[in-house]
Each structure stands twice: as structure tokens, then as C-alpha cells.
N, C-alpha and C positions, 0 to 999 in steps of 0.2 A: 198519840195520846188516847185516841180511841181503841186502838188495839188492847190499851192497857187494861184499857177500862173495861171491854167485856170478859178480857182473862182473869180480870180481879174477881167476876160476876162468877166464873165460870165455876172459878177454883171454892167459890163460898157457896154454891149448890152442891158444888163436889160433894163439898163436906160432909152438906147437911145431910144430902140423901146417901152417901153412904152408910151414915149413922141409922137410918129409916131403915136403909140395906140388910142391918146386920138384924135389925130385930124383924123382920121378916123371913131372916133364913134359918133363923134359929132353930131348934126343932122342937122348940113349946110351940102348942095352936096357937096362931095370931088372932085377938080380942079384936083389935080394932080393923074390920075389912075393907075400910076405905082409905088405908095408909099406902097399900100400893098404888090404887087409883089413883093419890094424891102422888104419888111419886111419877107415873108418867103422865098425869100433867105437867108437873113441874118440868121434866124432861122435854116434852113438846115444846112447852113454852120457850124454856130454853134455846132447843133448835132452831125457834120462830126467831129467836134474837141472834142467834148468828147467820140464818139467810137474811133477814133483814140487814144486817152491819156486811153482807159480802156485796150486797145489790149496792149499797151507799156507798162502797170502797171497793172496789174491781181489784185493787194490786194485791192488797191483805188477804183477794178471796180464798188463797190457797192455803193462810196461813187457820183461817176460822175454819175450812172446811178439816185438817188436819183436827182442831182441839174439837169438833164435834164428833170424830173417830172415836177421840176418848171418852167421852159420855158412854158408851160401852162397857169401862170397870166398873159402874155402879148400875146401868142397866143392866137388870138380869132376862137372860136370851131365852126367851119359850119356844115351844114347839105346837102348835094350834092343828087341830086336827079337827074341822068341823064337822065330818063326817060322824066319828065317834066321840065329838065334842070331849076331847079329853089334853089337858095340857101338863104337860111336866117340862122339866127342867134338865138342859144338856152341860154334860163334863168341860166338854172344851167351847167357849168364844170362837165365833169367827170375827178375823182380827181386820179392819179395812187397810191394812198396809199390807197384808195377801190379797187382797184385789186389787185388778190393774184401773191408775187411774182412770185412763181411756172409759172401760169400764163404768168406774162412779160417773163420767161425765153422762155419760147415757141415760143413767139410772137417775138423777138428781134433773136430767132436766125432762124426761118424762112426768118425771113427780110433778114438775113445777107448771107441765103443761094441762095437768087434773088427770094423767093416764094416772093407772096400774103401772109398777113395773116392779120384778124379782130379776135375782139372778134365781139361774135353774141352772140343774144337770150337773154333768160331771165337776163344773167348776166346787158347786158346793159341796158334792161328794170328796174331790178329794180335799179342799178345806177343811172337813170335818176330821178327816183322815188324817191330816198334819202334811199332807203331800203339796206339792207343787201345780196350779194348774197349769196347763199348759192353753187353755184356752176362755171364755168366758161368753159363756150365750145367756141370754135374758130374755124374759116373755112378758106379755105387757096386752091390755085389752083395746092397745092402738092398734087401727087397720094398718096394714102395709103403705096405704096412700096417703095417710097420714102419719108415719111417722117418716118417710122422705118429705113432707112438706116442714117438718122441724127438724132435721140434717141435711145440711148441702151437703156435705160429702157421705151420702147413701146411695146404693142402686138397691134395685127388689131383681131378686134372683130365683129359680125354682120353676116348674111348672108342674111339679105335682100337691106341693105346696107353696105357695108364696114365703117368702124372707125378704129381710131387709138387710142389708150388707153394710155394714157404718165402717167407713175405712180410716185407721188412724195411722198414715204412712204404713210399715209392715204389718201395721194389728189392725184385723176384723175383727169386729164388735158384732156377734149375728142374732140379730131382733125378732123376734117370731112373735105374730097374734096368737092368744091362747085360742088352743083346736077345739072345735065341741063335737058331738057323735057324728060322727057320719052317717048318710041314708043315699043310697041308691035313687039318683033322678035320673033326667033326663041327658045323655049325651051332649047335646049340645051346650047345655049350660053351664060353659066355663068355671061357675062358683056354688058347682056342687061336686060329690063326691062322686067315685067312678070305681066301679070294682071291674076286675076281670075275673074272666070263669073259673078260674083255678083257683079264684078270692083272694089274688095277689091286689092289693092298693093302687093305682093307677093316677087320681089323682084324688084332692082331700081339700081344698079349699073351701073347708067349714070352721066359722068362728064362733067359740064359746065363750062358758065360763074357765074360771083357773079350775072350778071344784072339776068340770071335762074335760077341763088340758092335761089334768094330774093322771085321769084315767086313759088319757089316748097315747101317754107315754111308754113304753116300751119296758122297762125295769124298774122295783122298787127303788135302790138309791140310786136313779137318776131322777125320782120326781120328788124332789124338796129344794122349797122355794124359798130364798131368803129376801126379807125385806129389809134393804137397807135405811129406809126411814122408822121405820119402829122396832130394828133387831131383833126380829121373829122369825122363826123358823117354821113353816108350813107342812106339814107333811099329813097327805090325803090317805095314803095307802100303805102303812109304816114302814115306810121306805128307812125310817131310821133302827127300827129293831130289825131289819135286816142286816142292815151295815154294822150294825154293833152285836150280830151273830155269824155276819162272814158270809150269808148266803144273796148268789143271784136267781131274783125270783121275776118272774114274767107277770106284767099286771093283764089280768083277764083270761081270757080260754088260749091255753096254750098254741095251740091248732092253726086256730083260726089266728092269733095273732101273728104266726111263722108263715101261714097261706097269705098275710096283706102283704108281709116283707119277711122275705127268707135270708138277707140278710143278719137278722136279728141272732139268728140260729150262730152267724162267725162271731156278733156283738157278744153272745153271753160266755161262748168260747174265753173273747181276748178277755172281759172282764175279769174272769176267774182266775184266768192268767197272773192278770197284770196285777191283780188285788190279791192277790191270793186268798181268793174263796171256792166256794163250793156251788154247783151249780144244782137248785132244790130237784127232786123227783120229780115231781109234776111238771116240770120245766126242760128237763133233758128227755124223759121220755118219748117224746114226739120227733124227737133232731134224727134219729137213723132214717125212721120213716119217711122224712118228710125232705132227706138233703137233698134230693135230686130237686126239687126247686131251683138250687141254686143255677143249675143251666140256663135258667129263665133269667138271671140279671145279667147286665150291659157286661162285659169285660172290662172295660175302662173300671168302672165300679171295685169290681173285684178285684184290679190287682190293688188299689188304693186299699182295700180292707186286708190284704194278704202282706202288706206293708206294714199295716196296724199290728198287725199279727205277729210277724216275725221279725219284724225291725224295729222295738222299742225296748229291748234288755231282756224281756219274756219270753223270748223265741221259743226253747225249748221247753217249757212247758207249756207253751201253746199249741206246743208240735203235737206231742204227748195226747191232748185233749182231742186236737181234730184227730187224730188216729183212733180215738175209746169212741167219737160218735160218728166214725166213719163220713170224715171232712175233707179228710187232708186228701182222698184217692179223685175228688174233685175236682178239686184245687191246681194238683200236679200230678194230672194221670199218667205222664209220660215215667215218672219214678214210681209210683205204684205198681206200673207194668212189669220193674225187675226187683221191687222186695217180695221178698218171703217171709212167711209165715212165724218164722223165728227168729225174726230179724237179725241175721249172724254174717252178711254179706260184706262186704267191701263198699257199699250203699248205702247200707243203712247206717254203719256207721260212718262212713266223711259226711252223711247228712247229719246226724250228732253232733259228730265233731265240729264243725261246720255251726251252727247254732249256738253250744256253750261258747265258743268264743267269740261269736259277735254277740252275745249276752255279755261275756265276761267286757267286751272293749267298750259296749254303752252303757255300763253300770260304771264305768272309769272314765267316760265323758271319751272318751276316742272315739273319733265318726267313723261309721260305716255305711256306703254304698249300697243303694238296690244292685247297682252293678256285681257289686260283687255277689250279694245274696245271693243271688241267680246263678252267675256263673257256678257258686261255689256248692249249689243244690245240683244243678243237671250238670256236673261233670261227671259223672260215673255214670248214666245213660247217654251223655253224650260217646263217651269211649264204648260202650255196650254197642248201640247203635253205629258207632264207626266200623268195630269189627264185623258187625253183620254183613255189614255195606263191602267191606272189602273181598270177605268172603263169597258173598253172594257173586259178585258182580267182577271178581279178577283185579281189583283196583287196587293200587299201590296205597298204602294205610294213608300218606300226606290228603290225597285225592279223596278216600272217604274220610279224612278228616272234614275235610272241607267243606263238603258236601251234609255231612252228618250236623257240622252246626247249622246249616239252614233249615235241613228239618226238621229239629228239637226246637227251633228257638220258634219256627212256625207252628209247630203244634201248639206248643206252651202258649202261645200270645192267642192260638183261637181261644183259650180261656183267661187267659190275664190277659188283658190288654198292654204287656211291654211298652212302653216310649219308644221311637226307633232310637233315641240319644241314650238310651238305655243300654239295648239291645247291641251300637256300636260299640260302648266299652266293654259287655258281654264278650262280642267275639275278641277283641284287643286282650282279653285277660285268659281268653283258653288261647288265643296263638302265641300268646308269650309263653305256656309251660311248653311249648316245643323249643321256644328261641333261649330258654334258658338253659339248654343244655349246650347251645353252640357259644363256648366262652374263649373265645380269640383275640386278639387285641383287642382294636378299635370296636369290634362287635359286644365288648364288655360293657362299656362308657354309654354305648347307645344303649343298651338297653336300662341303664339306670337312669337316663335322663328321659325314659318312655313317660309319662304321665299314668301308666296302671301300673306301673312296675311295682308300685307298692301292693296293691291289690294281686296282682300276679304273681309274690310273693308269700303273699298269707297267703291262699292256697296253696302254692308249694309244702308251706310248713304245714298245714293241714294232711295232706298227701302223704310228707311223710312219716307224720304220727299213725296213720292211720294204716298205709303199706306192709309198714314195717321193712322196707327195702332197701337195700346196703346203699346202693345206688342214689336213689331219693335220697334218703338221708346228707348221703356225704355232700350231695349237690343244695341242699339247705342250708347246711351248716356252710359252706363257702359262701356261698351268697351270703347271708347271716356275718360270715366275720371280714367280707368286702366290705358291705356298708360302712362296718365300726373303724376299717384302718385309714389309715391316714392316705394320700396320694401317693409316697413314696411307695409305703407298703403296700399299695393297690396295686401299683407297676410290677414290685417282685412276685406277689402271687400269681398274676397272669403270666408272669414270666417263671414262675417254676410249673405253673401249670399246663405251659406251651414246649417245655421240653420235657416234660413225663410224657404227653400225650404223643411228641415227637419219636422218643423212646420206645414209647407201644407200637408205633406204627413199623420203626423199622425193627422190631422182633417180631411182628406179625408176617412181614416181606420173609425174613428170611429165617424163619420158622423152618426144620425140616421136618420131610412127610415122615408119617409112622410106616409101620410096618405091612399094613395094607395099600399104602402108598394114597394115604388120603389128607 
């Protein structure tokens, strides 16, 4: 009966203040300036009445916190900029059925504890965007020790800046105190800022305002902050006339903000990428100059960003990018070592080919492996490299095979930090393109029931687009119409394929010599 009765309340505010709604939007001047005021009180008061009816009725909480969602069609969403004290009005609503519950639970019981709290960052960006988030961080003027003392299930993580980790089974929910400026103290004090000499960020546990969280952030649209209690949209540093012009722009001295974290220089890369914008002048400028930083980060770090990079559908124009600010020879020096200049190699393109189509498979929702990325990047320096080895050193090509994976994949991982669970499906996927040439009975069956074999497969068909080899080819296209045939017909392919192959052997036996007797 209660339920009813605040929906009955709900739906005759609706009304009212829709009506208010439309003469406000109108585009005659509004006479009367205190009819919005009077609308989001009315709207406050409202929300007072459905936290009030969820705290008296626990089981309905979920159904009242849904109809306050909707209070959103007639509250109109601003954009508050108090720096240039200037507010207008956005195209699209951010809708709270794209935000993860998990999420609102953080947000609503922050509020209810007197904190601060926004979503921030990419979540709102691509919200804004009509896209998917994939994750959801919030900032909030609670200390770190304070906001694990209102979630049991939080840990604080970090040691160059503190976080708070709120775990909801697989979803993290990641909590950050808003930053304030950093200053140069004393080493020893844990809760201050720490530069190193090269002005790389070291540590940063300083708390601000939101007005200095906005500015310690790294990109314009990533610092807009939505308030899920008064459906405002915050934005310090017009983070939204960027996003609604395509460009990534760096807040502050470009320089100096690539010298705290040189990271940032891959961040504005995959943005571009992934969004398809434009990375501003003043913002790219500084990235040739300044890549060699990136030797200064953990590997661990790096391959995780190199992940970001090339394995979310964007790969190849992210490739693209780190090549124009001189990234990618970084990244993966062992393949920079054998492109050239006009990119026309056997290289350069299966690393192409190799890219559009784990773009083409994660824009289709088909997964693809680090494993394979790898593999399917350094196999053509791997093969470069095996030939050297064999030649140099008199070694039977098997032997500098073998040999030649352990030292590519060692180079590679002193800058990516590889998994070795990684690294062991790596080698399973280049020893498979030798074992799929050996197609004999029982040696068929096993290798389909290999666990890379699929993965050892799309390379092959990589391979052979890319060869262009009668050879490759034909051994593609078998495998390829294995898979599809049924058992019976699996057995006569091996079996016409087992007496061809028998055929060549005894015309090779008894071959007569020519006429130089060779």
C-alpha cells in the first residue's frame, strides 16, 4: 500500500514539474526566475521522500531507488563550471540504468555518509558518448581510511597514490580521494608528494578540492564529474567542448605533465584510437621528444598498456599512431630492428594483417588472446632471427628454431613484461606452424585436440594471405575444410592425403638421373 502511495505522489510531481519543464525550455526569456529554483526543490524534496520510504521498507528499496532514476525526464542535466562560472545544457541524459548498480551503491551511500561523491573519468565519457563503460571509478572528498571504515568489502591499494578497492564479487568499484596540487617535501613523509629528477611522479598522496582533482587529471574528457544526487554535470576545464569537437587535450604544461608519467604519452595515443579523435598540437608535440621516458616504467606496467593498445578492436590504428610519434619502436624493438622505411616487407605486413583481424574478431565479439597477439606480431623476426642463428652458427634450422624463440621472447619481455602463462602458449602456437605441416594419421586428431590449435591456425591463415605461397595456401585451405567435414570425411582426406604423399615419395625413389647424372 505504501509502494502505491509514493508512486501515486511521484507520478503528480511528474506532471506538475514537467509542465514548469516546458516553460522553462521554451525559447522566450523566462519572467519568472524562481520557477526553476522552485523545481529542484520540489525535486529534492521528492528524493527526501523516497530515501525516507527505502530506510522504512528495506525490500521496496530497490523498487523506489529505480522511480528516482526517473526523476531525470523532467530534471534538466546542467553542466557547472565554476571556474568560468558558466552553465548550459547537454543533448543527451546520462541514463542510471548505464550505470552499474554496484556503482550507485557506493555513490548513494557516500552521500548518505555527508561525503562528496561523482562518478568521474572514462565512465562518464563514454556515457556521454552513447558507448559502453567498461568500468566505473568515483572520486569523493572521503580519505581513504575513511571510506574502508564504511565498506567491509574494501582494501586501499597504491603506493603512489592511495585507492580504495570496493569489491563487488568480479566488479571493482575504484574510490579515489580528490588530489590537490602537489609540493615537494620531505622524503620521509609518507603523505606528501615526491618528484624524481627527471620530474617523473613518484608518489602523490595529496588531498584536495574536486576544483584540484579536476586539474591533477590527465585529459580533458576524462575530468567530468557527474552528480548522481542532483544530475549535474561538472566540468572544470571543458572537458565537454572537447569531446563534442573529437579532440585529446592534456590539462596543464604538456612537458612537464609527460615528465610526472610518461605513460600518459600511450594514454592519449589509445584515446585517439579508440575514440576516434585527434590528438590537439600542443599535446603531441612534445611525445617524439620526450618517448624515451618510457624505459623509465616497470614492464609489468607496460605490457598491460600495450594490451590496451592493441587488444580492444583499435589495434591498428593504434599501431598507426605509435609509428607517427615514434612509440611503437619502444614498445617492440625487436620488430623495429627488421622494418623499413617503406614499409613493403613480409613484416610489416603480417604485422597489419595480423592487427585488422583481431580488430575485425573484437568488433564481432570473438576473443582473442595476448597469446596470440604476440605470437602473431614477432613471428617474422622470429623466422629472421632463426635464419641468422642457423647460418651464423651451422645449425640445423629445427635447432635455431628453438633456440631463436627463447631469445625474442627474452628480449621482448625485458620491455613488456610477458606472463610466463603467456609466453608458454606463445611458444605452443609457433611450434604448432611446424607440426602442421606433418599431417599423418593419428598425428591429425592430435593436433586438433591441441588447445592452441585454434590460435595456431589463424596464423597459418594470416601467413598465408600475406606469403602469397602455393604451399601455405593449400595447407590452409586443408586444415580449413578438416575442421568443417564431418568424421567420415576427415578419415578419407587423411587418407587421400597419405597416398599422394606416398606417390611422391616413390617418384622421388625412383626418379632417373639427367643427363649430367645428377
Amino acid at each position: 500500500m505504501r509502494c502505491i502511495i509514493f508512486i501515486r505522489v511521484a507520478n503528480f510531481w511528474r506532471k506538475a514539474l514537467i509542465c514548469d519543464d516546458k516553460l522553462t525550455c521554451d525559447n522566450t526569456p523566462v519572467k519568472n526566475k524562481n520557477l526553476s529554483c522552485r523545481n529542484g526543490e520540489a525535486t529534492k524534496k521528492l528524493i527526501a521522500i523516497f530515501k525516507l520510504s527505502a530506510y522504512h521498507n528495506s525490500e521496496k528499496a530497490s523498487a523506489y531507488s529505480i522511480t528516482m532514476h526517473e526523476l531525470r525526464l523532467f530534471h534538466t542535466t546542467h553542466i557547472t563550471n565554476p571556474i568560468t562560472a558558466k552553465i548550459s545544457h547537454i543533448q543527451r541524459l546520462i541514463s542510471h540504468k548505464d550505470i552499474s548498480d554496484n556503482a550507485l551503491k557506493v555513490l548513494y551511500r557516500l552521500n548518505k555518509s555527508g561525503y562528496e561523491s561523482y562518478l568521474v573519468g572514462g565512465s562518464v565519457r563514454d556515457l556521454l558518448l552513447g558507448k559502453k563503460p567498461k568500468d566505473f571509478d568515483i572520486t569523493t572528498n572521503a580519505t581513504p581510511e575513511q571510506i574502508r571504515n564504511l565498506f567491509r568489502n574494501c582494501r586501499l591499494v597504491g603506493r603512489r597514490f592511495r585507492l580504495a578497492h570496493i569489491m563487488f564479487g568480479p566488479e571493482i568499484i575504484e574510490v579515489a580521494t580528490f588530489r590537490g596540487h602537489h609540493e615537494q617535501n620531505s622524503q620521509s613523509d609518507k603523505n606528501s608528494s615526491l618528484l624524481a629528477q627527471n620530474g617523473m611522479l613518484l608518489r602523490d598522496n595529496i588531498f584536495g578540492s574536486i576544483e584540484e582533482d579536476a586539474q591533477r587529471r590527465d585529459f580533458t574528457i576524462n575530468s567530468l564529474y557527474y552528480n548522481v544526487a542532483d544530475f549535474r554535470l561538472r566540468d572544470y576545464v571543458d572537458g565537454l567542448r572537447d569531446l563534442q569537437q573529437g579532440v585529446i587535450r592534456l590539462i596543464g604544461n604538456p612537458e612537464t605533465r609527460y615528465r610526472e608519467d610518461p605513460v600518459r604519452m600511450l594514454r592519449a595515443v589509445r584515446f585517439a584510437a579508440n575514440l576516434n579523435m585527434q590528438i590537439s598540437d600542443e599535446t603531441a608535440e612534445p611525445i617524439p621528444q620526450l618517448a624515451s621516458l618510457l624505459y623509465e616504467i616497470p614492464p609489468a606496467r607496460l605490457f598491460d598498456e600495450s594490451i590496451k593498445l592493441l587488444l580492444t578492436g583499435y589495434g591498428y590504428p593504434a599501431y598507426l599512431k605509435l609509428c607517427k610519434y615514434q612509440l611503437f619502436q619502444l614498445l617492440f624493438p625487436i620488430i623495429a630492428r627488421y622494418c623499413t622505411p617503406d614499409n613493403t616487407t613480409l613484416l610489416e605486413a603480417t604485422l597489419v594483417q595480423t592487427l585488422k583481424n583481431i580488430d575485425h574478431h573484437l568488433q564481432n565479439s570473438i576473443k582473442v588472446t595476448p597469446a596470440f597477439l604476440f605470437a602473431s606480431l614477432l613471428w617474422r623476426p622470429l623466422l629472421k632471427y632463426a635464419q641468422e642463428l642457423a647460418l651464423k652458427n651451422s645449425l640445423s634450422y629445427y635447432e635455431a628454431f628453438t633456440i631463436a624463440i627463447n631469445d625474442v621472447l627474452d628480449e621482448q619481455c625485458c620491455v613488456l613484461a610477458i606472463p610466463k602463462r603467456i609466453t608458454t602458449l606463445i611458444r605452443d602456437i609457433w611450434q604448432l606452424q611446424l607440426r602442421l605441416t606433418r599431417r599423418k594419421n593419428k598425428n591429425v586428431y592430435k593436433l586438433m585436440e591441441h588447445p592452441q590449435f585454434s590460435a595456431a591456425y589463424d596464423l597459418l591463415t594470416i601467413r598465408a594471405k600475406v606469403e602469397s605461397n602455393q604451399e601455405t595456401l593449400h595447407l590452409a585451405k586443408w586444415w580449413g575444410e578438416f575442421q568443417l567435414r564431418a568424421p567420415m570425411l576427415q578419415k578419407e582426406m587423411v587418407n587421400n592425403l597419405n597416398a599422394k604423399l606416398t606417390l611422391q615419395r616413390i617418384y622421388t625413389r625412383n626418379r632417373l638421373p639427367n643427363k649430367k647424372g645428377l
